[in-house]
Backbone bond lengths (Angstrom), bond angles and torsions (degrees), N, CA, C in turn:
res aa  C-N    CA-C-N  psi(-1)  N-CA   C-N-CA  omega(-1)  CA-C   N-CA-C  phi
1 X - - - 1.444 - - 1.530 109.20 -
2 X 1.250 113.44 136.10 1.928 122.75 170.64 1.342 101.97 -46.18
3 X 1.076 112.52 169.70 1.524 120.17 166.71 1.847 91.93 -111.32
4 X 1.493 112.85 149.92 1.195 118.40 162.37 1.834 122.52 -99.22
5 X 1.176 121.70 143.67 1.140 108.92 173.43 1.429 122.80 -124.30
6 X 1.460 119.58 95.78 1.228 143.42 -153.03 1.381 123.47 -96.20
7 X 1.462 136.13 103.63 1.154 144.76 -121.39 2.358 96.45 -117.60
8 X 0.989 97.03 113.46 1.973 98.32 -169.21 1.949 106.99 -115.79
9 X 1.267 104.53 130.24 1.300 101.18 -170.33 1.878 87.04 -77.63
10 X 1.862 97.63 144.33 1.307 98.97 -178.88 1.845 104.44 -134.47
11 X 1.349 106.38 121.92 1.936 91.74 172.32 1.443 112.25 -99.38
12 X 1.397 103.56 159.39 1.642 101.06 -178.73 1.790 91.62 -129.64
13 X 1.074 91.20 144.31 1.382 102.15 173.25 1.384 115.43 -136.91
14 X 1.368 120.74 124.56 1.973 122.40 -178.96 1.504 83.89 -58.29
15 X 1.602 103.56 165.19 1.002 122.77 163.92 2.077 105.87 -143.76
16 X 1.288 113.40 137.63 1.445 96.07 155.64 0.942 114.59 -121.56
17 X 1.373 117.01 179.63 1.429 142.62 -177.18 1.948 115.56 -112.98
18 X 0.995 100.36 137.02 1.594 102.26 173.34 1.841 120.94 -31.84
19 X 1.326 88.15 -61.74 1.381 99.96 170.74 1.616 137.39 -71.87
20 X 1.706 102.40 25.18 1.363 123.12 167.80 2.088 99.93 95.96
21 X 0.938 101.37 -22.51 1.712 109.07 -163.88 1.628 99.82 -59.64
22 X 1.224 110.48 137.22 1.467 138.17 176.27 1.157 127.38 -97.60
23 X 1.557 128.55 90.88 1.809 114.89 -179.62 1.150 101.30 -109.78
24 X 1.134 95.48 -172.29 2.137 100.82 179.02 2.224 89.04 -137.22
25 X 1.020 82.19 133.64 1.575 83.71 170.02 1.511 116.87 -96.10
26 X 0.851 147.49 -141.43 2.048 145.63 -145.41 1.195 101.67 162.45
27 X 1.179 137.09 107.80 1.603 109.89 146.80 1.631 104.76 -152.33
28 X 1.462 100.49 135.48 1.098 134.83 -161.78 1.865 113.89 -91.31
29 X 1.522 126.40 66.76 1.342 134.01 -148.69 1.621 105.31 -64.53
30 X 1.183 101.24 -48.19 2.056 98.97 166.38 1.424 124.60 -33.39
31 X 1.186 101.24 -55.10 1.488 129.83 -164.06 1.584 100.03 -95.08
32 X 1.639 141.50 -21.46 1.226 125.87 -147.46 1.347 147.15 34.14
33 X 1.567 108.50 9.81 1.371 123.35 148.10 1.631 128.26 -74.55
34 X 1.731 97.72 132.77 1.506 123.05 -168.27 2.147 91.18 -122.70
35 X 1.558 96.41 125.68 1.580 108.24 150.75 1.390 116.92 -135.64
36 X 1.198 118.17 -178.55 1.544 108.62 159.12 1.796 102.43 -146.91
37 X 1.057 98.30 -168.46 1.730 96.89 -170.40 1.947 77.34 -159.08
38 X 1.759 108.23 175.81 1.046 133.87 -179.15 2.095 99.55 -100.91
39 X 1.268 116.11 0.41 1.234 98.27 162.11 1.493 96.49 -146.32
40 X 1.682 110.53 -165.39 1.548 97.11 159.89 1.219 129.76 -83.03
41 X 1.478 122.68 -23.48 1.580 126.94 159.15 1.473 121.55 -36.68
42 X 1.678 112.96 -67.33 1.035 99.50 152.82 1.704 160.36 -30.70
43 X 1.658 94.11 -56.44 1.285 105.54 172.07 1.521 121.92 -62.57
44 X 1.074 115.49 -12.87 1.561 149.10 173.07 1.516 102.53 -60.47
45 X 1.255 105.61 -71.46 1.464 130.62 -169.54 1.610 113.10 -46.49
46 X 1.466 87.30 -55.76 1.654 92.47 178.48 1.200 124.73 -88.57
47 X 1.946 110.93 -16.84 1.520 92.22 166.92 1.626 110.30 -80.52
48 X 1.471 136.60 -8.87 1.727 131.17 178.96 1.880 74.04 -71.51
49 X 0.763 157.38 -62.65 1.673 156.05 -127.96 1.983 81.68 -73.44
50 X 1.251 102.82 -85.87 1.294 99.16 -167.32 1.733 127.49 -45.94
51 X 1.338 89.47 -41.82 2.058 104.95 -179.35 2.115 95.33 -59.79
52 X 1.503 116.90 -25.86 1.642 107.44 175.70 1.564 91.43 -75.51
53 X 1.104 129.84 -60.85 1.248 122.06 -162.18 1.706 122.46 -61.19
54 X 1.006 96.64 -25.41 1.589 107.62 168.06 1.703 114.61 -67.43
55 X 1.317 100.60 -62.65 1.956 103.33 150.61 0.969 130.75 -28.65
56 X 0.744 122.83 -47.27 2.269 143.56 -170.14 1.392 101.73 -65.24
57 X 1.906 95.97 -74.61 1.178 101.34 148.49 1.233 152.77 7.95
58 X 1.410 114.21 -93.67 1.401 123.20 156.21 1.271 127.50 -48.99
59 X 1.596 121.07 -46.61 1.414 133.93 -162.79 1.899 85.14 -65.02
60 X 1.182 123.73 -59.70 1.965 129.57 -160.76 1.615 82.52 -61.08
61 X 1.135 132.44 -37.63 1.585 112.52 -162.37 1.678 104.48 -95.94
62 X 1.424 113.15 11.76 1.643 122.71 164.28 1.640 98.18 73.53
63 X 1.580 115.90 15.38 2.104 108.17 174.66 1.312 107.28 -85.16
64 X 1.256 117.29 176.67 1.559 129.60 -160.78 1.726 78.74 -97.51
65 X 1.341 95.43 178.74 2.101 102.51 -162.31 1.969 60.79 -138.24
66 X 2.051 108.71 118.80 1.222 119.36 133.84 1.244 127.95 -64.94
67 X 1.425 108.03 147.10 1.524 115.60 -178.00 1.384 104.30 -145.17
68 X 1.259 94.98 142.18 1.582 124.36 143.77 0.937 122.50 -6.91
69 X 1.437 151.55 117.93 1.705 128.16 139.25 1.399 113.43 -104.37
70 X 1.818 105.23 76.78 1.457 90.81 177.72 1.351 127.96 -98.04
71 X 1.801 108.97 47.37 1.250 93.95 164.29 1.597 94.91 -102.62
72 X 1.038 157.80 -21.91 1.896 158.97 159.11 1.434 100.97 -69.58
73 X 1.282 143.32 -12.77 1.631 135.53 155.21 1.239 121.99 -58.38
74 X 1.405 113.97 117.53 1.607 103.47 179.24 1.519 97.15 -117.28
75 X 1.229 114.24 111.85 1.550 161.21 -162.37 1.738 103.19 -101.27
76 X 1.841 96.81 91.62 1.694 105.64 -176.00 1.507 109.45 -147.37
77 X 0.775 95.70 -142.75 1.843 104.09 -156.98 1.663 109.32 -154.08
78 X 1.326 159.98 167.99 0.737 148.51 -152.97 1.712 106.08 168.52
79 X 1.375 105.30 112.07 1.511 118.53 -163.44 1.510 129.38 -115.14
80 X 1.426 114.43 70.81 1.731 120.88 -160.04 2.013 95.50 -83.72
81 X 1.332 85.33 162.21 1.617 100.51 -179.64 1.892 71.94 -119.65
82 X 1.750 93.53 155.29 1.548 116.02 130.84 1.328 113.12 -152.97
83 X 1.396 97.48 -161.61 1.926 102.50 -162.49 1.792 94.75 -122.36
């Protein structure tokens, strides 16, 4: 069988902690998978870890695997002031 190579919009967001500590969170909105890691590499790491397992997942329970279309996604940011 091919291997597929399947492309998942992913956000990371820092997070801190009281006690100075730094994570980055993951979460994967297609899929509804959330990880985090102690950098962004990490957090990276484990959300591709979880987004396979979510695949696997689906494929043994016979569901369709949603996807992405991020080449027609326009992927931005959006910056209001108020008073």
């Amino acid at each position: 069988m091919e291997a597929k190579v399947l492309n998942f919009r992913v956000i990371i967001e820092p997070e801190a902690y009281p006690d100075g500590k730094k994570v980055y969170n993951a979460y994967c909105p297609t899929l509804e998978v959330a990880d985090y890691g102690d950098t962004v590499e990490e957090a990276l790491e484990s959300i591709r870890d979880g987004i396979l397992l979510a695949i696997e997942s689906l494929r043994a329970e016979g569901k369709s695997i949603p996807m992405d279309n991020l080449d027609e996604q326009i992927l931005t940011s959006v910056r209001v002031s108020f008073a």
